[in-house]
C-alpha positions as protocol buffer text, in pm:
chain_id: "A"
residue {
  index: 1
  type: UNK
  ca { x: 1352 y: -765 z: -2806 }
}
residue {
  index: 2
  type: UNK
  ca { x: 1054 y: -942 z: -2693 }
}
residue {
  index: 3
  type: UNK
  ca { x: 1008 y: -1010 z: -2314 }
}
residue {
  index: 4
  type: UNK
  ca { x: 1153 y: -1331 z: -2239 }
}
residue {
  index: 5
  type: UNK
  ca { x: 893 y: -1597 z: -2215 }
}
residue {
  index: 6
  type: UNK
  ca { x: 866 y: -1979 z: -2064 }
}
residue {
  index: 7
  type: UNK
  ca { x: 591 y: -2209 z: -2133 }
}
residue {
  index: 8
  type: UNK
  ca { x: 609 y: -2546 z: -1940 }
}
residue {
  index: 9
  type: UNK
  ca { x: 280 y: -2618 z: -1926 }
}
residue {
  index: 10
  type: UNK
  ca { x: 155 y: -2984 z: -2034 }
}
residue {
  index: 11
  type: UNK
  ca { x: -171 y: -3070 z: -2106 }
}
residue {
  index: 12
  type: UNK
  ca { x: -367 y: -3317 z: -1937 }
}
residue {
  index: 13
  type: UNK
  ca { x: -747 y: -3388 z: -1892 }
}
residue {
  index: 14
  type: UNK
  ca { x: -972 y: -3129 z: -1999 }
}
residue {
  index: 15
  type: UNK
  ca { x: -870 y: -2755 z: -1985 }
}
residue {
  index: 16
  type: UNK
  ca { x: -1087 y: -2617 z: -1669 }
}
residue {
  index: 17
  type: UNK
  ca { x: -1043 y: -2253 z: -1856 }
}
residue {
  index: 18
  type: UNK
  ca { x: -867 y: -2106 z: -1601 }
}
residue {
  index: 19
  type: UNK
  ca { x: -493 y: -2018 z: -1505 }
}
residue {
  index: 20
  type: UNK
  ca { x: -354 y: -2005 z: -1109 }
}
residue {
  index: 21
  type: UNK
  ca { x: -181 y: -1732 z: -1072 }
}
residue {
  index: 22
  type: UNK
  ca { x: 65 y: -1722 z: -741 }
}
residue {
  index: 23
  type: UNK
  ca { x: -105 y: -1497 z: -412 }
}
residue {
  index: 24
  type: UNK
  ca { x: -64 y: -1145 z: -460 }
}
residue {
  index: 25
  type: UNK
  ca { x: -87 y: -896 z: -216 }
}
residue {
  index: 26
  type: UNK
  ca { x: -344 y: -669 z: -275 }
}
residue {
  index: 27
  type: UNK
  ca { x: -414 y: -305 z: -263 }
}
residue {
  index: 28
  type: UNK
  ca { x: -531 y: -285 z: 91 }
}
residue {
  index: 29
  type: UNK
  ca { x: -446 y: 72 z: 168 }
}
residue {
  index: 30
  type: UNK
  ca { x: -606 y: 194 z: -117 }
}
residue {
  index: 31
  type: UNK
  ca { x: -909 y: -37 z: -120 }
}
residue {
  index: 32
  type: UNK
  ca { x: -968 y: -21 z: 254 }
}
residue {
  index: 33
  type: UNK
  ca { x: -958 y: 345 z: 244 }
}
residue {
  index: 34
  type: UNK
  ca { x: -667 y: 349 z: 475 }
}
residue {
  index: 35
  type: UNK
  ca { x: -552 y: 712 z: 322 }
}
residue {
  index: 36
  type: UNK
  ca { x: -689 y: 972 z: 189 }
}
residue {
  index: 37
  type: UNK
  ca { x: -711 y: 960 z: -189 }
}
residue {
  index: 38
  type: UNK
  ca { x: -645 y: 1260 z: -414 }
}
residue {
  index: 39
  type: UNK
  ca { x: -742 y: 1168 z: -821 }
}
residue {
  index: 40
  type: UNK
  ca { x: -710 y: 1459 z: -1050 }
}
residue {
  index: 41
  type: UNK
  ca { x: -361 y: 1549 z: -988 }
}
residue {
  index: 42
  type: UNK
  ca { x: -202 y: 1639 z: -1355 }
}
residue {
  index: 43
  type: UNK
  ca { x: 142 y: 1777 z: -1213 }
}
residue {
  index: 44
  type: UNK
  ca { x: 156 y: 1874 z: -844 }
}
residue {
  index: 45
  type: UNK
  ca { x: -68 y: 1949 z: -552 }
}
residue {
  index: 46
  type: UNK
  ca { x: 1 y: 2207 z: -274 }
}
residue {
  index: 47
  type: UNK
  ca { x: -90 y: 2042 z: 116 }
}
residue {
  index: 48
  type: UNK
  ca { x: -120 y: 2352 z: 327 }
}
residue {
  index: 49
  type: UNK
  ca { x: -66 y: 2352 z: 672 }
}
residue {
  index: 50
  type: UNK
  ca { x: -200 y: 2615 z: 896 }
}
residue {
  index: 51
  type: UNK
  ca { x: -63 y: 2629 z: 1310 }
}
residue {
  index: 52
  type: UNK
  ca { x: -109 y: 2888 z: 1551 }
}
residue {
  index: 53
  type: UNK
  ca { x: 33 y: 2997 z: 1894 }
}
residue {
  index: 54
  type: UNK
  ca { x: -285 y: 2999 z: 2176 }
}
residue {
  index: 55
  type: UNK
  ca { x: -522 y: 3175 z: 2060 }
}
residue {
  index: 56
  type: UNK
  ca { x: -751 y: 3204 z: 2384 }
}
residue {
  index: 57
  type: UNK
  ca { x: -625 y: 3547 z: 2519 }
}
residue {
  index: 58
  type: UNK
  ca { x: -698 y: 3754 z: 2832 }
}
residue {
  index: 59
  type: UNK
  ca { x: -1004 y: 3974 z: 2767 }
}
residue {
  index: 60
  type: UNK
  ca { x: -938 y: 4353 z: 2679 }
}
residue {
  index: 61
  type: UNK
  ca { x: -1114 y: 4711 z: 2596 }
}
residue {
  index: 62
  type: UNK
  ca { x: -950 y: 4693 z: 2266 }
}
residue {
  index: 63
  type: UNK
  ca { x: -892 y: 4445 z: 1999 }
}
residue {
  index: 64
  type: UNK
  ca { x: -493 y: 4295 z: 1962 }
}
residue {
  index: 65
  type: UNK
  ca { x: -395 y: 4062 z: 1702 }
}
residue {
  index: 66
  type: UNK
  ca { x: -149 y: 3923 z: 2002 }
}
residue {
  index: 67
  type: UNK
  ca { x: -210 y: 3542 z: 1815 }
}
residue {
  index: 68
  type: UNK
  ca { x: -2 y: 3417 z: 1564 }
}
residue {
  index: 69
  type: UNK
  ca { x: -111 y: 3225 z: 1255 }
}
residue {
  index: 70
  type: UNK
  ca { x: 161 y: 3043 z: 1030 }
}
residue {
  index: 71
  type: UNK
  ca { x: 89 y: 2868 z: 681 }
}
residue {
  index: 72
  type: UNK
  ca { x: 369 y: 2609 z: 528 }
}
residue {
  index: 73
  type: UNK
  ca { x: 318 y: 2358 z: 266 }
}
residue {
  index: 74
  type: UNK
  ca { x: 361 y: 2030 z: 123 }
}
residue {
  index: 75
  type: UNK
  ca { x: 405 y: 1937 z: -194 }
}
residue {
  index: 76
  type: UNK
  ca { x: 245 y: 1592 z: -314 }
}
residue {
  index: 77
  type: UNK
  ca { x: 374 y: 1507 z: -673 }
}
residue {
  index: 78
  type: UNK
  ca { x: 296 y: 1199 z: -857 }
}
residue {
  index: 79
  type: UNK
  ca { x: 542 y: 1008 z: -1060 }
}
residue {
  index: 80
  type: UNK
  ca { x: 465 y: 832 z: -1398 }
}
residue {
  index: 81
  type: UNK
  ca { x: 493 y: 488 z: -1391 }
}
residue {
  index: 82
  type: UNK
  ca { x: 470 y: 219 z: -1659 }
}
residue {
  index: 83
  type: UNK
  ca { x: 416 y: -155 z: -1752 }
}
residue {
  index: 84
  type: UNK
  ca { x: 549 y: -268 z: -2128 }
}
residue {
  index: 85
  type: UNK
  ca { x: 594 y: -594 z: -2202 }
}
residue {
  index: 86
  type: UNK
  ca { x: 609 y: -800 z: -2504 }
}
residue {
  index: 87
  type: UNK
  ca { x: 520 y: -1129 z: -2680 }
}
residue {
  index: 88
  type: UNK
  ca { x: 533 y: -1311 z: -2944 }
}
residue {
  index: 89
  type: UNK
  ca { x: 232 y: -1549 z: -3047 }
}
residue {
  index: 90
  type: UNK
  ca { x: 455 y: -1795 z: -3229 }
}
residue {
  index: 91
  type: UNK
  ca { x: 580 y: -1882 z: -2858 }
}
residue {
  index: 92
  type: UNK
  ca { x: 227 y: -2036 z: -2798 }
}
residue {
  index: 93
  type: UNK
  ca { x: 167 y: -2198 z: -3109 }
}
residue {
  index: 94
  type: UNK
  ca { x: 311 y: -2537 z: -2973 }
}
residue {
  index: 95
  type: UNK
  ca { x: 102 y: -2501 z: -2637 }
}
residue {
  index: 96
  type: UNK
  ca { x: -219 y: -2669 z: -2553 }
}
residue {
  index: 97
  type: UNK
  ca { x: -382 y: -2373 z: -2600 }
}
residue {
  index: 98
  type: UNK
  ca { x: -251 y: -2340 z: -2981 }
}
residue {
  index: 99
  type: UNK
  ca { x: -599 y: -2413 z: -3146 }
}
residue {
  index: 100
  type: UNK
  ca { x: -756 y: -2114 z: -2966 }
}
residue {
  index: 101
  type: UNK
  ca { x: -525 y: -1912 z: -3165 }
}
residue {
  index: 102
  type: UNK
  ca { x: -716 y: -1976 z: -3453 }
}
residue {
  index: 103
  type: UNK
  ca { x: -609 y: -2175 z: -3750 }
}
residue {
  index: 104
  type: UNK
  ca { x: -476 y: -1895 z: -4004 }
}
residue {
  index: 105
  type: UNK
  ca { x: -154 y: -1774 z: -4001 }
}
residue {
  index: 106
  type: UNK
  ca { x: -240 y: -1431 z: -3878 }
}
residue {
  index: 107
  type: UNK
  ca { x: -360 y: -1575 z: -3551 }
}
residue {
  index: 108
  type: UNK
  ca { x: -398 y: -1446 z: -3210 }
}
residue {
  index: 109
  type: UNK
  ca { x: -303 y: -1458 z: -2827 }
}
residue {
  index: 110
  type: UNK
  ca { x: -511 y: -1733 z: -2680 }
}
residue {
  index: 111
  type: UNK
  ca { x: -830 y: -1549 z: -2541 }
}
residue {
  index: 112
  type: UNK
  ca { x: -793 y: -1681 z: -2190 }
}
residue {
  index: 113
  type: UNK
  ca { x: -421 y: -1633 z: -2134 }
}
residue {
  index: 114
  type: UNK
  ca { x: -521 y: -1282 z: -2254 }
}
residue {
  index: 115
  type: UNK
  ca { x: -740 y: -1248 z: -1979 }
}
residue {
  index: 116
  type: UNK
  ca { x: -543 y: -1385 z: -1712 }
}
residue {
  index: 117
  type: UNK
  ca { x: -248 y: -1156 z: -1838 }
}
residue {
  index: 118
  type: UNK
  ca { x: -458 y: -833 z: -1799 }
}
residue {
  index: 119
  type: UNK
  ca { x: -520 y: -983 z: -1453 }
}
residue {
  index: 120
  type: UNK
  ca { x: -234 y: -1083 z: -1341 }
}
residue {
  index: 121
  type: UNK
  ca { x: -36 y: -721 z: -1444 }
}
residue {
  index: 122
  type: UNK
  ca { x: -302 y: -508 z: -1270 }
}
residue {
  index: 123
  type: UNK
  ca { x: -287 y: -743 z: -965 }
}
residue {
  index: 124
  type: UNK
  ca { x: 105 y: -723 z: -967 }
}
residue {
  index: 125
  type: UNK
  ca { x: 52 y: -323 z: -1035 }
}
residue {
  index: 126
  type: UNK
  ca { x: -157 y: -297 z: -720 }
}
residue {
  index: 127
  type: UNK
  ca { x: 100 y: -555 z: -494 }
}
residue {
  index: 128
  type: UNK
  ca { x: 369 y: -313 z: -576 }
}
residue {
  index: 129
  type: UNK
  ca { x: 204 y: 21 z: -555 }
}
residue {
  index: 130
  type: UNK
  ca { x: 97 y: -76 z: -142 }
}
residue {
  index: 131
  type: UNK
  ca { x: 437 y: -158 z: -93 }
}
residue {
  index: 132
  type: UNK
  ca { x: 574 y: 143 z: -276 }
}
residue {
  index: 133
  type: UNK
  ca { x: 272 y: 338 z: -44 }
}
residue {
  index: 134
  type: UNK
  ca { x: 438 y: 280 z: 265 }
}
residue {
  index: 135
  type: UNK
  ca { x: 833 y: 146 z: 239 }
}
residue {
  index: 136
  type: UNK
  ca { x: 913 y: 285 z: -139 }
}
residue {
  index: 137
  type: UNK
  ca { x: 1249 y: 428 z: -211 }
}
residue {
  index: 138
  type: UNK
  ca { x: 1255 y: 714 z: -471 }
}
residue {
  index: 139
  type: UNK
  ca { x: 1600 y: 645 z: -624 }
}
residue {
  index: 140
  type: UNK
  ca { x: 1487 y: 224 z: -674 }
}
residue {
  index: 141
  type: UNK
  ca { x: 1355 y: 188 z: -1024 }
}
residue {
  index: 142
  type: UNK
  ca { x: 934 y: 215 z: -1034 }
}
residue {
  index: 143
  type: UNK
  ca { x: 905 y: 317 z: -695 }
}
residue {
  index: 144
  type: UNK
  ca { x: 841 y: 661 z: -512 }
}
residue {
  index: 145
  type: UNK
  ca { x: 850 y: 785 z: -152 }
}
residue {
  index: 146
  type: UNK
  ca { x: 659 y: 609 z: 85 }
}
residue {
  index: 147
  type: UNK
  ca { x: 533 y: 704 z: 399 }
}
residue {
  index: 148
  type: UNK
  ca { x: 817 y: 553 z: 645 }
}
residue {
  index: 149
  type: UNK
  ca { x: 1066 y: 690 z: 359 }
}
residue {
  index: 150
  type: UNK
  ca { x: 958 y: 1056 z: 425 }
}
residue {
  index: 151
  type: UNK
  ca { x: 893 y: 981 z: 806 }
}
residue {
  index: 152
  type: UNK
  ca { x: 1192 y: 875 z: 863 }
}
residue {
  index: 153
  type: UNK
  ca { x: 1356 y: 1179 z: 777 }
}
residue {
  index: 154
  type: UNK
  ca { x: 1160 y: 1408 z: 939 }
}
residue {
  index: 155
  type: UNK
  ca { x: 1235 y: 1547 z: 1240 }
}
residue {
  index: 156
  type: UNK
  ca { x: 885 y: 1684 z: 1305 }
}
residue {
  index: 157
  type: UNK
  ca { x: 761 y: 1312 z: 1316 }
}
residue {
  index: 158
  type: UNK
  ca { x: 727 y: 1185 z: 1661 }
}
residue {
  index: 159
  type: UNK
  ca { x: 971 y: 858 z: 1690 }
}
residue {
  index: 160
  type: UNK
  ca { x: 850 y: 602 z: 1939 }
}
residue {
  index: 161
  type: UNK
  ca { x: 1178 y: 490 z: 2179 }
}
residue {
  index: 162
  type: UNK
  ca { x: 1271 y: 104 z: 2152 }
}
residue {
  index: 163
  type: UNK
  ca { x: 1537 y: -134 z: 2220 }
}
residue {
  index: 164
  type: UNK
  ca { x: 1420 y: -402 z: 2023 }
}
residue {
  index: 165
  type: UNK
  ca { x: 1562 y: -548 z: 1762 }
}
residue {
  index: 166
  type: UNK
  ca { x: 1274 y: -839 z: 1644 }
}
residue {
  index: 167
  type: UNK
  ca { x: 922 y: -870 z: 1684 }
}
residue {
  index: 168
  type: UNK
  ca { x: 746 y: -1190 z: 1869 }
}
residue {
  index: 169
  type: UNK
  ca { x: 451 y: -1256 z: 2006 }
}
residue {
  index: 170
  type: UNK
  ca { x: 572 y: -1202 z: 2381 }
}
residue {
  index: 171
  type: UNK
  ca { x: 689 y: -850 z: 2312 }
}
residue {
  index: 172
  type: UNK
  ca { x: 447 y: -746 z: 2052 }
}
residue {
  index: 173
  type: UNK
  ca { x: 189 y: -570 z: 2267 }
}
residue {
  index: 174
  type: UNK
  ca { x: 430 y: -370 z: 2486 }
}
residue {
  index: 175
  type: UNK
  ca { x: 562 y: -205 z: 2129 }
}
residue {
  index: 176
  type: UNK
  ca { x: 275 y: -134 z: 2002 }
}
residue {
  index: 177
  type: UNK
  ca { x: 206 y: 54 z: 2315 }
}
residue {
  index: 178
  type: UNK
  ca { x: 537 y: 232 z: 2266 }
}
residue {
  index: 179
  type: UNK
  ca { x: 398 y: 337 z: 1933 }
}
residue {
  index: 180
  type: UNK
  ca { x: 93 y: 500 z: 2084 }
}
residue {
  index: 181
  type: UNK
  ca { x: 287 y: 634 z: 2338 }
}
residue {
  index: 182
  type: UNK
  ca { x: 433 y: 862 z: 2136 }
}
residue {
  index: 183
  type: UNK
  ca { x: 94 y: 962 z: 1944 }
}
residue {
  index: 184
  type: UNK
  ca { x: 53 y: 1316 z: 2080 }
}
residue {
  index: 185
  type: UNK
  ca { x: -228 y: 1375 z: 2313 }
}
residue {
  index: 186
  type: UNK
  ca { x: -409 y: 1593 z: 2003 }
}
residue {
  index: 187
  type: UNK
  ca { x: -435 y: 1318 z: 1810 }
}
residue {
  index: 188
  type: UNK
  ca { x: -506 y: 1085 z: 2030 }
}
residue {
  index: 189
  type: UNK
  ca { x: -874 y: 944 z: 2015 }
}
residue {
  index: 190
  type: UNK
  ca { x: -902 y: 1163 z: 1660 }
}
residue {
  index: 191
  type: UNK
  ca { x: -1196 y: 987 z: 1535 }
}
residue {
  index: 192
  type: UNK
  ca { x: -996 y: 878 z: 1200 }
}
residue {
  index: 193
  type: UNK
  ca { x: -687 y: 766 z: 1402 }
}
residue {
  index: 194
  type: UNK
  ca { x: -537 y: 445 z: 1291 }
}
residue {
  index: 195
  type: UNK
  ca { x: -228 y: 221 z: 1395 }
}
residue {
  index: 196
  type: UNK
  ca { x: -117 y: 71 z: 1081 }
}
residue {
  index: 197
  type: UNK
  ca { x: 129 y: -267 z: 1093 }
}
residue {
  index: 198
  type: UNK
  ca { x: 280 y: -467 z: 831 }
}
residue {
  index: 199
  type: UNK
  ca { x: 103 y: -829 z: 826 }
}
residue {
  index: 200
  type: UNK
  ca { x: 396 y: -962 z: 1063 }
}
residue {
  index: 201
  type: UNK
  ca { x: 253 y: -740 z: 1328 }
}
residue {
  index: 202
  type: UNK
  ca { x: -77 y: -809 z: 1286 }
}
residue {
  index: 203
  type: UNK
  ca { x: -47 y: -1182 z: 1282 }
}
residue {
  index: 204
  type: UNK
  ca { x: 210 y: -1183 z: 1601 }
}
residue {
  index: 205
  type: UNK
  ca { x: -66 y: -966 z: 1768 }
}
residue {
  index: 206
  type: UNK
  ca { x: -330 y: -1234 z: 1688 }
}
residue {
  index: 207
  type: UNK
  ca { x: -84 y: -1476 z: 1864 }
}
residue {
  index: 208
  type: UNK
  ca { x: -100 y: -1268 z: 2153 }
}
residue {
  index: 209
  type: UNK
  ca { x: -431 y: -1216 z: 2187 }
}
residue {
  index: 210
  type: UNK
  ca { x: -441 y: -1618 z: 2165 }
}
residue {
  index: 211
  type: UNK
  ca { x: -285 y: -1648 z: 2454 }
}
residue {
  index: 212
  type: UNK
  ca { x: 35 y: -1667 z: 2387 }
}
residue {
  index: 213
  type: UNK
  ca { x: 175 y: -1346 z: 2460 }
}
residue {
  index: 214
  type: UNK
  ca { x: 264 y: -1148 z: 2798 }
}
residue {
  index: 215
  type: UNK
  ca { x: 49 y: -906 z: 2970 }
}
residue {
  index: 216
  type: UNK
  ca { x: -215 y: -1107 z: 3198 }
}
residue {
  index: 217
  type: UNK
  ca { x: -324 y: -1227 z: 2843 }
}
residue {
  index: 218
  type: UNK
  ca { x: -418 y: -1552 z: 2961 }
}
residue {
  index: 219
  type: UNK
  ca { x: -378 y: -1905 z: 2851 }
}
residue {
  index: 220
  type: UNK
  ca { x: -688 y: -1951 z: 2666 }
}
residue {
  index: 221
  type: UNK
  ca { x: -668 y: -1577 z: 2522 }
}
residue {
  index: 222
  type: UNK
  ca { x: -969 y: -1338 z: 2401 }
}
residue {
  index: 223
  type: UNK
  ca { x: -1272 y: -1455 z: 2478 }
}
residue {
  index: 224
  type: UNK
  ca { x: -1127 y: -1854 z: 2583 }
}
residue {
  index: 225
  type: UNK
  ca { x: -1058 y: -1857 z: 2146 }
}
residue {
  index: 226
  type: UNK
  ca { x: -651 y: -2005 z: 2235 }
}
residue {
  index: 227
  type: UNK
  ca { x: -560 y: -1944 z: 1874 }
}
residue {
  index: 228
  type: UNK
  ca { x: -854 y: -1982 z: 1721 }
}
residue {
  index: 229
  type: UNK
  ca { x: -869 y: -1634 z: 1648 }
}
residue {
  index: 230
  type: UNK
  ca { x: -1134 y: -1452 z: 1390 }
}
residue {
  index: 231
  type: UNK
  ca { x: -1162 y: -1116 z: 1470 }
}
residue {
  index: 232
  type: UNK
  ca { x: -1295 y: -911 z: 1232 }
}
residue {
  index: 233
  type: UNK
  ca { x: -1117 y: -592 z: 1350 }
}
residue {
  index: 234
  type: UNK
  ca { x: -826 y: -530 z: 1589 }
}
residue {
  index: 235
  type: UNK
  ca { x: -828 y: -267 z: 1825 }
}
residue {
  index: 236
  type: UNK
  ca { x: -549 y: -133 z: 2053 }
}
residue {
  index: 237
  type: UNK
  ca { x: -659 y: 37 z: 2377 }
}
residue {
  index: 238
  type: UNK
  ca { x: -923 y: 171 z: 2145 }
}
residue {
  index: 239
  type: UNK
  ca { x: -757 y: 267 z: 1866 }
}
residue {
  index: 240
  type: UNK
  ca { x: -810 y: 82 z: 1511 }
}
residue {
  index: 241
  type: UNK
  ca { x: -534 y: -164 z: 1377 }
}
residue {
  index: 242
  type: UNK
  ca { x: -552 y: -93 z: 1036 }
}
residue {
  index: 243
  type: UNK
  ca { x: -310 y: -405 z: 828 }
}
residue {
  index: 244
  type: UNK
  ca { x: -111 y: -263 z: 525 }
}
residue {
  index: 245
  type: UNK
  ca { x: 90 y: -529 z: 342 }
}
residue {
  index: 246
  type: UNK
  ca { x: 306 y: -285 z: 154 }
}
residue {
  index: 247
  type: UNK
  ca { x: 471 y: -197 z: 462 }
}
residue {
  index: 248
  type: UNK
  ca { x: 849 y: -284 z: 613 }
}
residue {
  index: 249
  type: UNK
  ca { x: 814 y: -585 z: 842 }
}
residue {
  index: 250
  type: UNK
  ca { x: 1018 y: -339 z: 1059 }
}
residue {
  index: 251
  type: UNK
  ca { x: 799 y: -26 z: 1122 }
}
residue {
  index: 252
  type: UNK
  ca { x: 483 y: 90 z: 1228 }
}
residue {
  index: 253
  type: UNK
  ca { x: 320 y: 410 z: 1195 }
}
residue {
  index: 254
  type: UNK
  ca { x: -16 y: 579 z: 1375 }
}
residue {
  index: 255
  type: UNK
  ca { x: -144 y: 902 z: 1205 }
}
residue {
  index: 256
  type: UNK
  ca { x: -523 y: 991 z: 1106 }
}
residue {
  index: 257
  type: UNK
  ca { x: -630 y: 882 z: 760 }
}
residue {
  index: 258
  type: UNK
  ca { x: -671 y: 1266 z: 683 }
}
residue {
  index: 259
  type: UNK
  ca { x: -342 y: 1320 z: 734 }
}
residue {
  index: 260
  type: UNK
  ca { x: -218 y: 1078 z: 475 }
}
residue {
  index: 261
  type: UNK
  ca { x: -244 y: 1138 z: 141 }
}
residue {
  index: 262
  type: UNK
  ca { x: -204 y: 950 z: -189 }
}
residue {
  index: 263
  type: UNK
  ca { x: -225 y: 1138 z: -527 }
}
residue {
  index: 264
  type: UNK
  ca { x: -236 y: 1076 z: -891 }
}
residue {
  index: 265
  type: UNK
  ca { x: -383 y: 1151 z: -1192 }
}
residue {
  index: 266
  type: UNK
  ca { x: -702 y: 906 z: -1287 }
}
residue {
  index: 267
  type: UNK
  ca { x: -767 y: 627 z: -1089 }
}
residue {
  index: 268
  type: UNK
  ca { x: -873 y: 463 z: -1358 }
}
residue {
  index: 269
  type: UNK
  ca { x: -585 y: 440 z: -1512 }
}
residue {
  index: 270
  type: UNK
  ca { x: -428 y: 167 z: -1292 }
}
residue {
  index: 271
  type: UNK
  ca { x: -729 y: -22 z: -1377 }
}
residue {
  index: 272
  type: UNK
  ca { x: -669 y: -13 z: -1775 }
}
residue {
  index: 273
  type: UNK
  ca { x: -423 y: -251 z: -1895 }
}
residue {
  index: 274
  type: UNK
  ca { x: -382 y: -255 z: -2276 }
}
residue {
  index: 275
  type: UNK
  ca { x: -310 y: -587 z: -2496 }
}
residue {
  index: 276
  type: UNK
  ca { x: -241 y: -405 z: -2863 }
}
residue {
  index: 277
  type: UNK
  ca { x: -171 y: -729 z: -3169 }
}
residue {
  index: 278
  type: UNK
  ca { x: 126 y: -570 z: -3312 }
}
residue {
  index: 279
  type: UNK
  ca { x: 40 y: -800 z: -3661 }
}
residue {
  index: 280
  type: UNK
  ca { x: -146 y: -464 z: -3806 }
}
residue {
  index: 281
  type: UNK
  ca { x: 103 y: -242 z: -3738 }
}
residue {
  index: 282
  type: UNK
  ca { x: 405 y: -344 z: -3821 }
}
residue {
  index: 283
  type: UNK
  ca { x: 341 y: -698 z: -3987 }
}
residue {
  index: 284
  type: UNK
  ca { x: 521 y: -868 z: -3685 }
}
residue {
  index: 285
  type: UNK
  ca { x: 377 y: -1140 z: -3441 }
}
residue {
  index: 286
  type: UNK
  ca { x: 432 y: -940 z: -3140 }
}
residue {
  index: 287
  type: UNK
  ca { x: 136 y: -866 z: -2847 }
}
residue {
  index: 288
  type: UNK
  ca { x: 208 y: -553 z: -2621 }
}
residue {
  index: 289
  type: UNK
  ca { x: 56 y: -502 z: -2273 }
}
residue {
  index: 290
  type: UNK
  ca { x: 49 y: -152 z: -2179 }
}
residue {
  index: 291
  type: UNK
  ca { x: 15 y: 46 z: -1898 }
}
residue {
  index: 292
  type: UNK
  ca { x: 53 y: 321 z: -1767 }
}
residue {
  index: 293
  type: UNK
  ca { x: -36 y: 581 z: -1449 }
}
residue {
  index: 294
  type: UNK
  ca { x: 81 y: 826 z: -1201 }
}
residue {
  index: 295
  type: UNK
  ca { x: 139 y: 759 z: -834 }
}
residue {
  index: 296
  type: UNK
  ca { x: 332 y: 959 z: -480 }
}
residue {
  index: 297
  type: UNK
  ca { x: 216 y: 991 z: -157 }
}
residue {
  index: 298
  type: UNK
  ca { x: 292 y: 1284 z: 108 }
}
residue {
  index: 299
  type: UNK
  ca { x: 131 y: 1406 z: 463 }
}
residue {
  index: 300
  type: UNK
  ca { x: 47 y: 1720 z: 569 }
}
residue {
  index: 301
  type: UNK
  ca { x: 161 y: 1740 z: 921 }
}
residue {
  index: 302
  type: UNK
  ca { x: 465 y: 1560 z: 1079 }
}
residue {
  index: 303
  type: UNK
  ca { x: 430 y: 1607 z: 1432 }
}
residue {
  index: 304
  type: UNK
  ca { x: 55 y: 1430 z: 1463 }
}
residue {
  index: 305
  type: UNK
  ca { x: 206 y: 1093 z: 1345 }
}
residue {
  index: 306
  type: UNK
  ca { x: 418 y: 854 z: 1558 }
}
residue {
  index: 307
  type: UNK
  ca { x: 678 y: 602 z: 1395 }
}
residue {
  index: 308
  type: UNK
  ca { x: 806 y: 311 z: 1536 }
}
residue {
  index: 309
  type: UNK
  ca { x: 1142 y: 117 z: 1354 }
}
residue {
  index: 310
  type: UNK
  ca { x: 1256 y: -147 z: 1492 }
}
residue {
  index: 311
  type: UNK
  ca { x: 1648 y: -84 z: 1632 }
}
């Protein structure tokens, strides 16, 4: 059964040779560098983890081992994911677009509606995979564990302490302080250290620094701006705010970027979307867009990141 498929659109003046597609979030995380990246992954990839007791002894005569070294692991294991759909040309035929299909029978998808289709799925690929990066949910269809998933429960993750049960910009700064509050004091100031907020978070903490927040902020806000605020990158008592779209409008998480990984087999294959004319195949009028790649996330240790959820 072919994918279901609507065409309202009327024509009227000339064709500008374009289609709008609706705002997509995109791939921030991943185009930002906000994690660490690991391609090449066929099956699984082992995260070690090394600690140790204190190793700075008192001096002796002899040499004793008296340290202890411990190695654990974490597994990071991509999941296959995949985009099928399917159309049929004859649903175009009465479009505006129908003469670009050419004028035999054996015909073909309009040429720009082919290209805005390959657009438009890797776009929606990359709007779902940041949101699967940070708030997916392994047992939801086309989704995998995301990073407050796995946080969440794990007790080795350092869980900031709130009472709140909204965000606004009058409260906003004192929780992300509570966040980096609970960043242990190792991590602190780590030179890759990021605090990473959904884009509710970020904008509320734009308000704030408008002016319209608590904390001696002022009326007239950073640098006398009010709300006119463009700043090219937030900080928060020196640490970088790093905005992920893909994540719950209820959480925040601080962690170094080399702590945070995302692996999967070729990048390049979330880039490649296939459109395959059916017509040779199987004599049908059918179009197929095609897909497919591998995707998971993991960190490697728990207790130098800090999560904040909302109560």
């Amino acid at each position: 059964m072919a994918t279901t498929t609507s065409i309202t659109t009327t024509y009227a003046g000339e064709f500008a040779g374009k289609y709008i597609s609706a705002s997509l979030l995109s791939g921030e995380t991943l185009n930002k560098g906000g994690v660490t990246v690991k391609p090449n992954i066929k099956f699984k990839e082992v995260i070690k983890k090394v600690s140790t007791d204190a190793l700075l002894k008192d001096a002796s005569c002899d040499f004793d081992p008296t340290s202890t070294l411990t190695l654990t692991e974490r597994i990071l294991q991509p999941e296959e994911f995949q985009v099928n759909l399917q159309l049929c040309k004859k649903d175009f035929r009465s479009d505006w677009e129908a003469v670009q299909m050419g004028y035999s029978a054996y015909d073909n998808l309009p040429p720009s509606f082919a290209d805005f289709l390959i657009g438009h799925v890797a776009s929606k690929v990359a709007q779902k995979t940041e949101q699967n990066i940070w708030g997916g949910v392994n047992a939801n269809a086309g989704e995998f564990d995301g990073f407050t998933t796995l946080m969440s429960a794990d007790s080795d993750v350092n869980d900031a302490v709130t009472t709140e049960t909204s965000f606004s910009a009058s409260n906003i700064t004192t929780e992300i302080g509570k966040l980096v509050d609970a960043i242990p004091n190792a991590v602190l100031y780590q030179e890759d250290l990021c605090i990473y907020v959904p884009n509710n978070v970020y904008q509320l903490y734009l308000r704030a620094l408008g002016g319209f927040g608590a904390n001696g902020l002022g009326a007239n806000g950073y640098e006398g701006r009010g709300n006119n605020q463009a700043i090219p990158s937030l900080m928060f008592d020196g640490i970088e705010i790093f905005r992920a779209p893909g994540m719950p409008s209820d959480h925040m998480v601080a962690g170094q970027k080399s702590n945070l990984f995302f692996g999967t087999g070729l990048l390049n294959d979330w880039q490649e979307v296939k459109v395959l004319d059916m017509g040779d195949l199987d004599g049908s009028q059918n179009v197929r867009v095609i897909l497919r790649g591998t995707a998971g996330v993991q960190y490697g240790i728990g207790s130098d990141l800090a999560l904040y959820t909302l109560a």
